[in-house]
N, CA, C and O of each residue as an XYZ file, in Angstrom:
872
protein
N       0.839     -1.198      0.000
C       0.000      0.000      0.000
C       0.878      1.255      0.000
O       1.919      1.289      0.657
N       0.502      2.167     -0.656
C       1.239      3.161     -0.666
C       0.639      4.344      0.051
O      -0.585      4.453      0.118
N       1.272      5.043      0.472
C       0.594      6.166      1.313
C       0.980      7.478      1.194
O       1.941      7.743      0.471
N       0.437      8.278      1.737
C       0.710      9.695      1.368
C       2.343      9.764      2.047
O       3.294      9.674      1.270
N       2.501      9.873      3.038
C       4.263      9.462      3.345
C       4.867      8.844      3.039
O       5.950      8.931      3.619
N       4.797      7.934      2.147
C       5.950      7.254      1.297
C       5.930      7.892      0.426
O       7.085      7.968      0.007
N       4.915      8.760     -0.491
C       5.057      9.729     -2.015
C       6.036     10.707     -1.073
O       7.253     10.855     -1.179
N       5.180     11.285     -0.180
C       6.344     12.745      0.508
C       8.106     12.076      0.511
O       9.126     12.385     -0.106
N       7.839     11.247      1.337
C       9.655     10.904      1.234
C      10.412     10.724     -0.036
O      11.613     10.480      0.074
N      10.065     10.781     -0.828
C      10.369     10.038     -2.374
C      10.250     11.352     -2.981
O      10.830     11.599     -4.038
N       9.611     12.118     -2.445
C       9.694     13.708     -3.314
C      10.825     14.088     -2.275
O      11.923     13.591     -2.523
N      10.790     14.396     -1.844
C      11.587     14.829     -0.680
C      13.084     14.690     -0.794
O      13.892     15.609     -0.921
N      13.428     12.854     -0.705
C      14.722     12.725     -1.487
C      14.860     13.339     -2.555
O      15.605     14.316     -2.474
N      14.247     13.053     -3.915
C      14.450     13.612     -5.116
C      14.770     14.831     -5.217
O      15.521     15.367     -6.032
N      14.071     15.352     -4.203
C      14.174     17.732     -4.181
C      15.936     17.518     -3.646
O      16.855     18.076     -4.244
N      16.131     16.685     -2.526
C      17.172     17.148     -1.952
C      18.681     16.343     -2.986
O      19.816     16.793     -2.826
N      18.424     15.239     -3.913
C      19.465     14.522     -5.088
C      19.614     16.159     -5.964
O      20.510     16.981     -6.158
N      17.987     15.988     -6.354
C      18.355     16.635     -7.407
C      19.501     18.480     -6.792
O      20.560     18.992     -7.154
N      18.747     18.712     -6.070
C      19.483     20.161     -5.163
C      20.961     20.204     -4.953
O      21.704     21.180     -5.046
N      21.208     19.154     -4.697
C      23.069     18.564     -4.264
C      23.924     18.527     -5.833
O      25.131     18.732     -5.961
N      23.111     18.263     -6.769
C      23.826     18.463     -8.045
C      23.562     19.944     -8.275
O      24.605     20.577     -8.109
N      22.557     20.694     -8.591
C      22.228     21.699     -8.952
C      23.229     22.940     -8.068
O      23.808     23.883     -8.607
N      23.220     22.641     -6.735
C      24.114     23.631     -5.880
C      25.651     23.541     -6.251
O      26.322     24.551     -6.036
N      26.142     22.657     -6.678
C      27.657     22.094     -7.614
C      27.788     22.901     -9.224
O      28.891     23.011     -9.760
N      26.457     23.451     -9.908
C      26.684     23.787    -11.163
C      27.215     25.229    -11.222
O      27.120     26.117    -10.375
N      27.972     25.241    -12.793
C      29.076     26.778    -12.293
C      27.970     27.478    -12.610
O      27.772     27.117    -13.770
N      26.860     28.481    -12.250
C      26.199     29.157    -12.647
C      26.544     30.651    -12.619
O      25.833     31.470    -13.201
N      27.925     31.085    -11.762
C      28.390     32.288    -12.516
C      29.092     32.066    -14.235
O      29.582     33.016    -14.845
N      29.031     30.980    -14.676
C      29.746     30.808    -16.122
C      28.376     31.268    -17.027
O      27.290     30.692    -17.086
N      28.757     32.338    -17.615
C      27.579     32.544    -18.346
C      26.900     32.052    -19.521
O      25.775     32.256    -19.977
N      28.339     31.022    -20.061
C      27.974     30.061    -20.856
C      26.907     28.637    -20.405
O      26.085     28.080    -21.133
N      27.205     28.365    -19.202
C      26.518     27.126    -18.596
C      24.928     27.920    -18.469
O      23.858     27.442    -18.847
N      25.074     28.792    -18.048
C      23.423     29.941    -17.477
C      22.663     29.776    -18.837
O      21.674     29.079    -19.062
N      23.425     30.657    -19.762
C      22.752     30.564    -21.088
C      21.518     29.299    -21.513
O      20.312     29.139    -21.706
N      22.862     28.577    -21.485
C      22.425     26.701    -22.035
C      21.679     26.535    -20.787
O      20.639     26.115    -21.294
N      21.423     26.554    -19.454
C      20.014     26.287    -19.042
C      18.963     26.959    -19.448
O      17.997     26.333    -19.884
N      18.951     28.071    -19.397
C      18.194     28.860    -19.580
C      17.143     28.147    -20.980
O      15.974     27.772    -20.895
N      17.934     28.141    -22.051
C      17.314     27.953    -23.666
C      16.734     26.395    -22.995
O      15.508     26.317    -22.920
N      17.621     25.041    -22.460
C      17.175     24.100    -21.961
C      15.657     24.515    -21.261
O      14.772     23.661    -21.202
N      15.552     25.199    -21.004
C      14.228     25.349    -20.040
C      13.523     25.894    -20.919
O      12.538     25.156    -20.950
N      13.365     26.674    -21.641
C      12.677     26.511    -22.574
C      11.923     25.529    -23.631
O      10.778     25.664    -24.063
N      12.814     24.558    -23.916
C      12.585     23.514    -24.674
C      11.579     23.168    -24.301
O      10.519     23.053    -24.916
N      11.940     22.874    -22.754
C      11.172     21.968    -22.173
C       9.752     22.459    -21.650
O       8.872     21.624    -21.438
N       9.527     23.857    -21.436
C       8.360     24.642    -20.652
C       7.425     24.814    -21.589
O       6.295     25.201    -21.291
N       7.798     24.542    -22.840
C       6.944     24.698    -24.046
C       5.891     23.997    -24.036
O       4.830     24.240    -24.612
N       6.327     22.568    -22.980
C       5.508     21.197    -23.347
C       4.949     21.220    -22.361
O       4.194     20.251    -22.285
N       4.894     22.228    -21.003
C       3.975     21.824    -19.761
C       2.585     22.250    -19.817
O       1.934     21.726    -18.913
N       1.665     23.295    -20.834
C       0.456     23.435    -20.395
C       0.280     22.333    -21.507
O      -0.810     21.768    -21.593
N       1.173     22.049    -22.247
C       0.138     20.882    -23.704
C       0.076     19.585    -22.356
O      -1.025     19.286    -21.894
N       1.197     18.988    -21.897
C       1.293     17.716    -20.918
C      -0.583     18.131    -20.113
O      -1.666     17.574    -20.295
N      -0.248     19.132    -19.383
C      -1.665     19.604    -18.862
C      -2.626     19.289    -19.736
O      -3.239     18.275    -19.401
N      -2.879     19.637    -20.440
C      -4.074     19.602    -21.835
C      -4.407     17.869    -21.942
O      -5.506     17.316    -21.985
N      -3.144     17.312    -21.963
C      -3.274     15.944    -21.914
C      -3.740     14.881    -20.898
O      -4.112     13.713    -21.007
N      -3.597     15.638    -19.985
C      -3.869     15.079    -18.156
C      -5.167     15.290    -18.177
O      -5.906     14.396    -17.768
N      -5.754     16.621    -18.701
C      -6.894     16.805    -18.439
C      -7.903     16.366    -19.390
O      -9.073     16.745    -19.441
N      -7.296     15.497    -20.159
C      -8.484     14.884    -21.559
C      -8.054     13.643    -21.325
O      -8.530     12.755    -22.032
N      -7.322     13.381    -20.562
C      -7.533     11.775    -19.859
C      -7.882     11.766    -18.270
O      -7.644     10.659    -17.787
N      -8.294     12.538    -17.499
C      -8.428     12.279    -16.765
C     -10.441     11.944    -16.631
O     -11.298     12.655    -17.156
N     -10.770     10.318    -15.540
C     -11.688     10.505    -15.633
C     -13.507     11.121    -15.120
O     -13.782     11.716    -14.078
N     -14.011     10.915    -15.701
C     -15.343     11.917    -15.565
C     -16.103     11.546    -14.005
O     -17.167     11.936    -13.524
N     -15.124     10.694    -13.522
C     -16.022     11.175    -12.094
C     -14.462     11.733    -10.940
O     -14.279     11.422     -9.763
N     -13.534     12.653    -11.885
C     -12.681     13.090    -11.056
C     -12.776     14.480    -11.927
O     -11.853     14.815    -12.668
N     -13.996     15.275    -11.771
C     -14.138     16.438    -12.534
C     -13.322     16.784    -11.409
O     -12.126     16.558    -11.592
N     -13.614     17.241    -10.358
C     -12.575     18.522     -9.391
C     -11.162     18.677     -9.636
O     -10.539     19.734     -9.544
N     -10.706     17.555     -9.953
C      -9.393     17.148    -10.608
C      -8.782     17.976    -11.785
O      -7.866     18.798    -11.817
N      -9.753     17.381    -12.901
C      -9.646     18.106    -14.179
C      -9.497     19.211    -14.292
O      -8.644     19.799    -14.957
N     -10.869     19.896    -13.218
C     -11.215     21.573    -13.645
C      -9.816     21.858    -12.761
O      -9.035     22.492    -13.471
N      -9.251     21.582    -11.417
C      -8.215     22.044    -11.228
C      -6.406     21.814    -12.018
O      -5.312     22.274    -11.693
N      -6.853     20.881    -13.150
C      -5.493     20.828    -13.868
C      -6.041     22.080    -15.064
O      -5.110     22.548    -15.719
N      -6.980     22.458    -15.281
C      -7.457     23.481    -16.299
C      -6.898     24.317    -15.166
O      -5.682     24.341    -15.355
N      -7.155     24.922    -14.224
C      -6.649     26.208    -13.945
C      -4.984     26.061    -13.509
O      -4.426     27.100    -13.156
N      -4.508     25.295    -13.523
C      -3.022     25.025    -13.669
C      -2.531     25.469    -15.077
O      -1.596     26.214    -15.369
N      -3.568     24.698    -16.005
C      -2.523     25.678    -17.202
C      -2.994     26.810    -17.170
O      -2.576     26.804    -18.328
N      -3.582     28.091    -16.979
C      -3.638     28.985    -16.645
C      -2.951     29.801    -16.267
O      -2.719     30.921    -16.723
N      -2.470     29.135    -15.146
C      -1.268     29.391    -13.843
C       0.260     29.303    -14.786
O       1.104     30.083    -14.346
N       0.556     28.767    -15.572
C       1.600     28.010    -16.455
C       1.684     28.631    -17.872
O       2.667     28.392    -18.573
N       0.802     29.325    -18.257
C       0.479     29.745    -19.577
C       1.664     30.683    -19.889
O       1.731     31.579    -19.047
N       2.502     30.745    -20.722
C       3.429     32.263    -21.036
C       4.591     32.066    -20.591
O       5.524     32.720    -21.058
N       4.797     31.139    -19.609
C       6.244     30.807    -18.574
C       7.425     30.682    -19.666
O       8.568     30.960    -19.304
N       7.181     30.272    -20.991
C       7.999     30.173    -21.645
C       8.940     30.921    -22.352
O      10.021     30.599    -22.844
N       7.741     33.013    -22.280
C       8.500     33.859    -22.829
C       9.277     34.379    -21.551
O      10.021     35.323    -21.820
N       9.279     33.987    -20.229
C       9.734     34.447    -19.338
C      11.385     33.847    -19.261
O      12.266     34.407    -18.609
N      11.575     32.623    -20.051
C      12.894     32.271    -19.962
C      13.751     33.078    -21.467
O      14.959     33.305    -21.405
N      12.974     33.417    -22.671
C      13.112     34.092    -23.201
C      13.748     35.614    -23.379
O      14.469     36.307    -24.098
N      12.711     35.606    -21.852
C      13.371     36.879    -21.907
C      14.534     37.420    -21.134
O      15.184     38.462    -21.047
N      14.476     35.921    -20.485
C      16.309     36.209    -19.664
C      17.555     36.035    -20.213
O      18.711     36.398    -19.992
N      16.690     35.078    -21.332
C      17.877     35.003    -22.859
C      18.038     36.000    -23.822
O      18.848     35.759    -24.718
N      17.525     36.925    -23.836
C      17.581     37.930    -24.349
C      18.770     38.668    -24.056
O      19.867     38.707    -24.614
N      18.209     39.353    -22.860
C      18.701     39.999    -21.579
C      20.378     39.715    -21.364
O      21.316     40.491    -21.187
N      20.300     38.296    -21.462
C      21.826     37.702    -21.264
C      22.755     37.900    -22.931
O      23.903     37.487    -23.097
N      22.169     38.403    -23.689
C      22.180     38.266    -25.150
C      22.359     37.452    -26.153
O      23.171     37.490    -27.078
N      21.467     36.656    -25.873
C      21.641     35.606    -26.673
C      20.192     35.182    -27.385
O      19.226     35.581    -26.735
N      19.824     34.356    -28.752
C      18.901     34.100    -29.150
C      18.615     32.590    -29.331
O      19.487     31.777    -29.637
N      17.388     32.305    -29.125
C      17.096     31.184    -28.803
C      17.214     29.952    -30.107
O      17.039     28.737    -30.018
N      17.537     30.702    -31.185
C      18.438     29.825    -32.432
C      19.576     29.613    -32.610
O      20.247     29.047    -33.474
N      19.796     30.259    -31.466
C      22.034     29.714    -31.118
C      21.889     28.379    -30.492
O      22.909     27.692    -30.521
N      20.891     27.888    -29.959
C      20.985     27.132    -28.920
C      19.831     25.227    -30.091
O      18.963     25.104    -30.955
N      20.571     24.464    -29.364
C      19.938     23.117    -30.018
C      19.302     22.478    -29.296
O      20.173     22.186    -28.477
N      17.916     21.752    -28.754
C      17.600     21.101    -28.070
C      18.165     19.902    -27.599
O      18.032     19.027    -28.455
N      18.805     19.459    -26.480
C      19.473     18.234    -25.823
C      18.401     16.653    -26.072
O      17.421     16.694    -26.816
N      18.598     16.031    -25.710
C      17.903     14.393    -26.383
C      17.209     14.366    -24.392
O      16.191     13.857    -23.925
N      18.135     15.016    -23.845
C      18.025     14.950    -22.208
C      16.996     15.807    -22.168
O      16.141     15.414    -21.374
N      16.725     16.816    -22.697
C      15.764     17.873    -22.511
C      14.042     17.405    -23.115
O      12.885     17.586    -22.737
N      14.602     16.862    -24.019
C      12.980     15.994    -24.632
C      12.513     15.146    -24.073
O      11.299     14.942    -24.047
N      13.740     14.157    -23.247
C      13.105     13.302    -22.292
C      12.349     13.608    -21.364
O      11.496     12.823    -20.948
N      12.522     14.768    -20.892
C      11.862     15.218    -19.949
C      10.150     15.296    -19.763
O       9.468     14.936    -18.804
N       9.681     15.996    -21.247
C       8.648     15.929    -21.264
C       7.860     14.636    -22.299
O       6.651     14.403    -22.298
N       8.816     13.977    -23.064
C       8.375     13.123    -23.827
C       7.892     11.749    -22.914
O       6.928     11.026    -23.165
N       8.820     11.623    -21.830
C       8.340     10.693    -21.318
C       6.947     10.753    -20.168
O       6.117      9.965    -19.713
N       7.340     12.373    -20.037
C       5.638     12.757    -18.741
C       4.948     12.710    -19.828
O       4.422     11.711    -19.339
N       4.336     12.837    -21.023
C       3.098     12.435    -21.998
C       3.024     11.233    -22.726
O       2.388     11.113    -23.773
N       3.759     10.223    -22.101
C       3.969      8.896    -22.278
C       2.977      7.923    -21.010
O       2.151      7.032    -21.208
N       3.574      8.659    -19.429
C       3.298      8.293    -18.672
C       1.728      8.922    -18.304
O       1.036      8.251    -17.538
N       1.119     10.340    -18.908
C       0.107     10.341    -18.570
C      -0.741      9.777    -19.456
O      -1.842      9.506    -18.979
N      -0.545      9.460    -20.829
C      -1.188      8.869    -22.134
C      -1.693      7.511    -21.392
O      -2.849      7.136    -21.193
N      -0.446      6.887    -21.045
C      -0.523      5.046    -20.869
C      -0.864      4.603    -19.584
O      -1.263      3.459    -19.364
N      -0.658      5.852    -18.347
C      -0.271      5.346    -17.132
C      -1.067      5.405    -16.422
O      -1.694      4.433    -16.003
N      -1.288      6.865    -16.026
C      -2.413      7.682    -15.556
C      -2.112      9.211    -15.918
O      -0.992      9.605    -16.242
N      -3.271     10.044    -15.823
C      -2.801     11.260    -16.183
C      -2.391     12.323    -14.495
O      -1.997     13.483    -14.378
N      -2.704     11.298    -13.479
C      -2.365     11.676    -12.334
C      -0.403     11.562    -12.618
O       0.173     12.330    -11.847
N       0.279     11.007    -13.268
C       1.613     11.054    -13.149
C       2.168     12.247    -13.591
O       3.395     12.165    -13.661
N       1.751     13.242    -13.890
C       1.924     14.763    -14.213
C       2.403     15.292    -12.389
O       3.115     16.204    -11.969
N       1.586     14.181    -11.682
C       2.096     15.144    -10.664
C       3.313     14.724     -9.798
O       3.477     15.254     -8.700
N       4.095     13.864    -10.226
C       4.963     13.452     -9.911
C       6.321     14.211    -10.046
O       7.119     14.522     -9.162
N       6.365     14.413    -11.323
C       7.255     15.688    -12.006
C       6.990     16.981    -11.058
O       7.732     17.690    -10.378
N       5.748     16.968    -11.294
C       5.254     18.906    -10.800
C       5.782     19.042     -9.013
O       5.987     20.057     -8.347
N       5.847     18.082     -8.761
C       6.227     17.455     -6.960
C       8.225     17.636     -7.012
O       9.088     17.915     -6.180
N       8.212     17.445     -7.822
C      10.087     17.399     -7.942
C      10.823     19.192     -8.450
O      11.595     19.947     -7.859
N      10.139     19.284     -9.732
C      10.281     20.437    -10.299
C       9.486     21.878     -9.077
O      10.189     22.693     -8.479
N       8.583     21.849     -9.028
C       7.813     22.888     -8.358
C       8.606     22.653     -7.078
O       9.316     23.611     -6.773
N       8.642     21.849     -6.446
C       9.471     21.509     -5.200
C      10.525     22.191     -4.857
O      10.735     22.991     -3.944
N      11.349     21.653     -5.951
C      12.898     22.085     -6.255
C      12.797     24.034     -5.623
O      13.217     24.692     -4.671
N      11.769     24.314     -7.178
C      11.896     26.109     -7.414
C      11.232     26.295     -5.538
O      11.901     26.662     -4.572
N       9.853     25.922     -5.553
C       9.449     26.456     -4.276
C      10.180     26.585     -2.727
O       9.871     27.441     -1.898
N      11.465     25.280     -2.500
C      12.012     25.264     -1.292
C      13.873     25.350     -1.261
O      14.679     25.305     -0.332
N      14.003     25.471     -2.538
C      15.689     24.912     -2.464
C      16.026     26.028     -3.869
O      17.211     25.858     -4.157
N      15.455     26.974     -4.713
C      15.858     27.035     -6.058
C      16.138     28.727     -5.107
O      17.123     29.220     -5.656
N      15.722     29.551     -4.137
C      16.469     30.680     -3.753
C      17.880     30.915     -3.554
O      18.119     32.083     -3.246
N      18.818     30.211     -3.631
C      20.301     30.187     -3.335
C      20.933     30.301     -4.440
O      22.064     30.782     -4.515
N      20.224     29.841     -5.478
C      20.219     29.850     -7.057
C      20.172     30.740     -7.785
O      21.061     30.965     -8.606
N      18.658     31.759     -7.586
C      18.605     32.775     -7.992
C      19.517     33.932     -7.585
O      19.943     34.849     -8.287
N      19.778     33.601     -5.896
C      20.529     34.836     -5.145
C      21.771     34.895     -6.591
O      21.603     35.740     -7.470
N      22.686     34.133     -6.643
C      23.534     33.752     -6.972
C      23.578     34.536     -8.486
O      24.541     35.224     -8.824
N      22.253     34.296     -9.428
C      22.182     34.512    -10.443
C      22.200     36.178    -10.208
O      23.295     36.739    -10.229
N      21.326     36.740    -10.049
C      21.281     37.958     -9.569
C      21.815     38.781     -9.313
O      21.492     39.940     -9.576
N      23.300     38.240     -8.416
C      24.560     38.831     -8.069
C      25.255     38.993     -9.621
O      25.727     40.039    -10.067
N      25.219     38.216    -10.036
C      26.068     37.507    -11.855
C      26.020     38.464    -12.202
O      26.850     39.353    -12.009
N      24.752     38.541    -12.976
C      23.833     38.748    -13.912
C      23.002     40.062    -13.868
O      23.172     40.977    -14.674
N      22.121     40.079    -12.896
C      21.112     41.251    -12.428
C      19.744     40.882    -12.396
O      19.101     40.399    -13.328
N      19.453     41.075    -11.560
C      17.576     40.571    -11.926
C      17.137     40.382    -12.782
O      16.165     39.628    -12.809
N      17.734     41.099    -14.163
C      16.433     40.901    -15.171
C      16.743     39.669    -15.962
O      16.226     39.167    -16.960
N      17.663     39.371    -15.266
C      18.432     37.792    -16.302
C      17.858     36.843    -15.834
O      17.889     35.829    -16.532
N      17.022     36.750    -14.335
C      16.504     35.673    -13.561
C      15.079     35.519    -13.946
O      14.628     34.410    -13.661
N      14.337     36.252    -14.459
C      13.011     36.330    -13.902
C      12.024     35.031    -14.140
O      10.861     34.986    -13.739
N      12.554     34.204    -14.710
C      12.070     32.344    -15.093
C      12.181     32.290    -13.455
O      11.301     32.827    -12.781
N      13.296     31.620    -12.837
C      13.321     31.183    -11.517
C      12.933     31.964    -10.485
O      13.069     31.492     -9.357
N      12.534     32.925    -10.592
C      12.154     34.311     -9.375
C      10.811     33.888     -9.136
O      10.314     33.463     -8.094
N      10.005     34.176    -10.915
C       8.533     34.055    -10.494
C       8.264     32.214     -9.988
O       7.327     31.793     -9.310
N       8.990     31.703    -10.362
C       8.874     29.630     -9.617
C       8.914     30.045     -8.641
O       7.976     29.740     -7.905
N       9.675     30.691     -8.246
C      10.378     30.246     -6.584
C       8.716     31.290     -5.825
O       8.494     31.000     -4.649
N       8.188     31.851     -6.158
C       7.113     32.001     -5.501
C       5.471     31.510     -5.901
O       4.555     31.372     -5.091
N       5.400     31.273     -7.568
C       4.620     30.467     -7.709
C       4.280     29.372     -7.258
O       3.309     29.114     -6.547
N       5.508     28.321     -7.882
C       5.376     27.151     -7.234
C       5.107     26.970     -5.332
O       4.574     25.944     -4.908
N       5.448     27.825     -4.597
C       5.268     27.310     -3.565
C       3.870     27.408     -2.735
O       3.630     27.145     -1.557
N       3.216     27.784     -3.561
C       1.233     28.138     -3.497
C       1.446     26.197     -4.206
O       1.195     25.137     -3.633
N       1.705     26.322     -4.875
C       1.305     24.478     -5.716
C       1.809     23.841     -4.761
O       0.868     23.134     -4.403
N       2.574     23.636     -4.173
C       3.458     22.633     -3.642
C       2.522     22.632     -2.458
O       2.269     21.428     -2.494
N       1.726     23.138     -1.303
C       1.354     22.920     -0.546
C      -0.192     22.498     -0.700
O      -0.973     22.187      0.199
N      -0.398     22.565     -1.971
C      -2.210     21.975     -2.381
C      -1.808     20.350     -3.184
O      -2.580     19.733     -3.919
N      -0.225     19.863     -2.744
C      -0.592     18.848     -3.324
C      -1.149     17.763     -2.477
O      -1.943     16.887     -2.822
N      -0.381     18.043     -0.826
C      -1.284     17.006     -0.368
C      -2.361     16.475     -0.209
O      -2.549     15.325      0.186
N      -3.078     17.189     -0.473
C      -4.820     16.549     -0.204
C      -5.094     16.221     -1.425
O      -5.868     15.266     -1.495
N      -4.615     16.824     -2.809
C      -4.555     15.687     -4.241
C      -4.134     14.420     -4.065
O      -4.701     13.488     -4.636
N      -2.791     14.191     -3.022
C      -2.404     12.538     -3.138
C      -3.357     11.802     -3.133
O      -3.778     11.006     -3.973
N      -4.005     12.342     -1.267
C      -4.971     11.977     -0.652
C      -6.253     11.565     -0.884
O      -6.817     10.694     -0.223
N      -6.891     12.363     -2.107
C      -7.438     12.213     -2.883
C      -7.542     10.898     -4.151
O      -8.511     10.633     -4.864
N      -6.334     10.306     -4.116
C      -5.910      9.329     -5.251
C      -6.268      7.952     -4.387
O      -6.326      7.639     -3.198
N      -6.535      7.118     -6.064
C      -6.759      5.810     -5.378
C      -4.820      4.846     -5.976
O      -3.910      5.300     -6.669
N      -4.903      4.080     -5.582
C      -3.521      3.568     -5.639
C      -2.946      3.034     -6.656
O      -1.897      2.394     -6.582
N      -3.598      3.255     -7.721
C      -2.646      3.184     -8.927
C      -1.994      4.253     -9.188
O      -0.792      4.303     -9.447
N      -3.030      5.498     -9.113
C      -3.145      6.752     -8.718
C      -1.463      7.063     -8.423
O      -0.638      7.662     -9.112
N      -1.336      6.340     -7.003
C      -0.510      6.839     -6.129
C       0.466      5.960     -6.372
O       1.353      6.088     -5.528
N       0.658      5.248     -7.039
C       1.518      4.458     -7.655
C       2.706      4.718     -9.095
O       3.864      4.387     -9.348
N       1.365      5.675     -9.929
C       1.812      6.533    -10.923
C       2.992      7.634    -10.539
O       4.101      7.735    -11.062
N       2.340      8.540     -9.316
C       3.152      9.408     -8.892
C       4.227      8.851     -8.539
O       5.181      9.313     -9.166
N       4.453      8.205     -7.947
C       5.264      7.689     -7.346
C       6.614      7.174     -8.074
O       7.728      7.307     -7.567
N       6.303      6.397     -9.684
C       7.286      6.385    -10.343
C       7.569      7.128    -11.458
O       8.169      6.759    -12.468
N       7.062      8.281    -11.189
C       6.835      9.652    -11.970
C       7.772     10.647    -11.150
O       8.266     11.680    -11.602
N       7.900     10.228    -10.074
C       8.763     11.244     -9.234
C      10.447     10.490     -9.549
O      11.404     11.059    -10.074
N      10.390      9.202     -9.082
C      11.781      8.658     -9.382
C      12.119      9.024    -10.444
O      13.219      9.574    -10.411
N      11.501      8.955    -11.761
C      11.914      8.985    -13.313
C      11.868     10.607    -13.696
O      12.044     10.991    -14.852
N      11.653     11.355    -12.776
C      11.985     12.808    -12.682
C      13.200     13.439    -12.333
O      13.819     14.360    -12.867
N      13.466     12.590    -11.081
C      14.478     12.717    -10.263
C      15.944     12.798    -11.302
O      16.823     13.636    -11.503
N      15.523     10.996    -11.954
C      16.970     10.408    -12.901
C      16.959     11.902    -14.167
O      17.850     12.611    -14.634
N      15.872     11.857    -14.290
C      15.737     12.475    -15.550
C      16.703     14.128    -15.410
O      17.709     14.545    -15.986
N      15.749     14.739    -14.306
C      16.996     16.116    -14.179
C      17.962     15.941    -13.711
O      18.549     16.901    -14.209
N      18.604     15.522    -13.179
C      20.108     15.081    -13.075
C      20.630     15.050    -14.494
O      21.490     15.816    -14.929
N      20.102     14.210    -15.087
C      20.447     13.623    -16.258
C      21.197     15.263    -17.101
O      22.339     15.644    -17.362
N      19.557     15.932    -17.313
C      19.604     16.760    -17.583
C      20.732     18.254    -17.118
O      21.461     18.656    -18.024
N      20.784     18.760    -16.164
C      22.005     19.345    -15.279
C      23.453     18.539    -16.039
O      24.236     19.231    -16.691
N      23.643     17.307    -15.898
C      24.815     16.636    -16.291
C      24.968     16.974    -17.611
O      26.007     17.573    -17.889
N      23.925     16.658    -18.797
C      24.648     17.103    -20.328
C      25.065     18.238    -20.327
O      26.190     18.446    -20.783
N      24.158     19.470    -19.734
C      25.041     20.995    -19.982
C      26.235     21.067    -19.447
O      27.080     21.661    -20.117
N      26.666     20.473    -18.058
C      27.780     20.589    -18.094
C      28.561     20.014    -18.596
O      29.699     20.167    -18.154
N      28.408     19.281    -19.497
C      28.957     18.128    -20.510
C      29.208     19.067    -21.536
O      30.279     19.099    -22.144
N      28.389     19.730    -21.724
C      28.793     20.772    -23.406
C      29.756     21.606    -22.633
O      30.967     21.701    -22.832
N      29.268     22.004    -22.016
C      30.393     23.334    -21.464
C      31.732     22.803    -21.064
O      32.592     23.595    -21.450
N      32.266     21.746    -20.425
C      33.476     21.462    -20.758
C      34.169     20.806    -21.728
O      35.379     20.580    -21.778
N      32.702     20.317    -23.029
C      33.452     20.334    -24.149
C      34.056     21.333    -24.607
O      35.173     21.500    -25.097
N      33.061     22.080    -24.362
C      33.401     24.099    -25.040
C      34.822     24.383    -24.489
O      35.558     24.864    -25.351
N      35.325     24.232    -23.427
C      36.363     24.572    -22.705
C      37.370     23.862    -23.253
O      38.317     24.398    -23.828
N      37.228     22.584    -23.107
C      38.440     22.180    -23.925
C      38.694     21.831    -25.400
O      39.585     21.065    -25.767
N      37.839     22.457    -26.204
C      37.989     23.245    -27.373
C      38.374     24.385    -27.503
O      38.868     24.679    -28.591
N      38.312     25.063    -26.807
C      38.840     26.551    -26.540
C      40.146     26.403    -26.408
O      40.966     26.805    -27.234
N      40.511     25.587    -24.947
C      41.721     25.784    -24.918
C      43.075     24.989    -25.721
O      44.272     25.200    -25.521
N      42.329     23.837    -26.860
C      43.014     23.051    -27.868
C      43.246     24.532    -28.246
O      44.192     25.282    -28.007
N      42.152     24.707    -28.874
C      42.336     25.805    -30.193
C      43.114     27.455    -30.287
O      43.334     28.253    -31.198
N      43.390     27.411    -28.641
C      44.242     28.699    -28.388
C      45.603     28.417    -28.037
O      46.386     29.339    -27.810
């Protein structure tokens, strides 16, 4: 049986894996910032469609559900020109940049898992990611901010207070679930977990390719 405290611990680890890599990344390198930045994009493109999808599979005697994943994309709508515009800002355009195979996974596999699985596994991700920004992603921004200047942050500024209104209405959604339900989440959070890591790891993978191309070539 699964229970609402075994999903919490399992998010919980995951916020604090994924946080221990993320607090390690050079994010004064403005090359590594960049390449998240456009990375997050890729990927934010696909969260109100994933929504759209949760909510045309989810079923008709879990309307409260639905109508509240409809006002989630709501909540989510536009987030995408907001990383845009820190790429801007930083000067750069979002056709310098190539989508990662790590970055598609991300959302290719959450509209896999809500298609086949349940469309409750949307919230497994949203438990890791929203998590992350809502309790652990301020040390991040401080950081950026100092770099950069506010207007280079404003993707992770508005998370770090959005998300943390979401993050505290998820418990009574678990609660709400019956146990496949809670079963979904559950390996929706692990395969989140692997997944951004994953993700964090290729950029810094390009960027010390970049580096030691640079320094062959000089």
């Amino acid at each position: 049986m699964i229970t609402l405290e075994m999903i919490q611990t399992a998010r919980d680890t995951a916020i604090q894996n994924v946080s221990n890599v993320i607090a390690k990344c050079p994010w004064e390198n403005k090359s590594f910032y960049s390449q998240w930045v456009a990375q997050t994009f890729f990927y934010v493109n696909h969260t109100t469609r994933n929504l759209a999808l949760a909510c045309a599979k989810m079923p008709i005697d879990k309307t409260e559900m639905h109508n509240a994943f409809i006002h989630h994309i709501t909540e989510e709508k536009g987030h995408e020109k907001l990383a845009l515009m820190d790429l801007k800002n930083l000067g750069y355009k979002i056709d310098q940049f190539e989508e990662f195979a790590e970055t598609s996974a991300l959302y290719q596999s959450m509209h896999y898992l809500i298609a086949e699985v349940s469309p409750m596994s949307i919230l497994g991700y949203a438990l890791v990611l929203e998590g992350f920004a809502a309790n652990k992603a301020q040390p991040v921004y401080d950081r950026l901010a100092a770099t950069y200047g506010p207007k280079c942050g404003t993707f992770l500024k508005v998370h770090i207070v959005v998300d943390a209104d979401h993050s505290q209405e998820s418990n009574s959604v678990i609660e709400a679930c019956d146990q496949k339900e809670r079963e979904a989440i559950l390996k929706s959070i692990k395969l989140c977990e692997q997944q951004y890591i994953s993700f964090y790891r290729k950029i810094n993978e390009q960027l010390n390719k970049a580096e030691v191309y640079q320094s062959v070539a000089s």
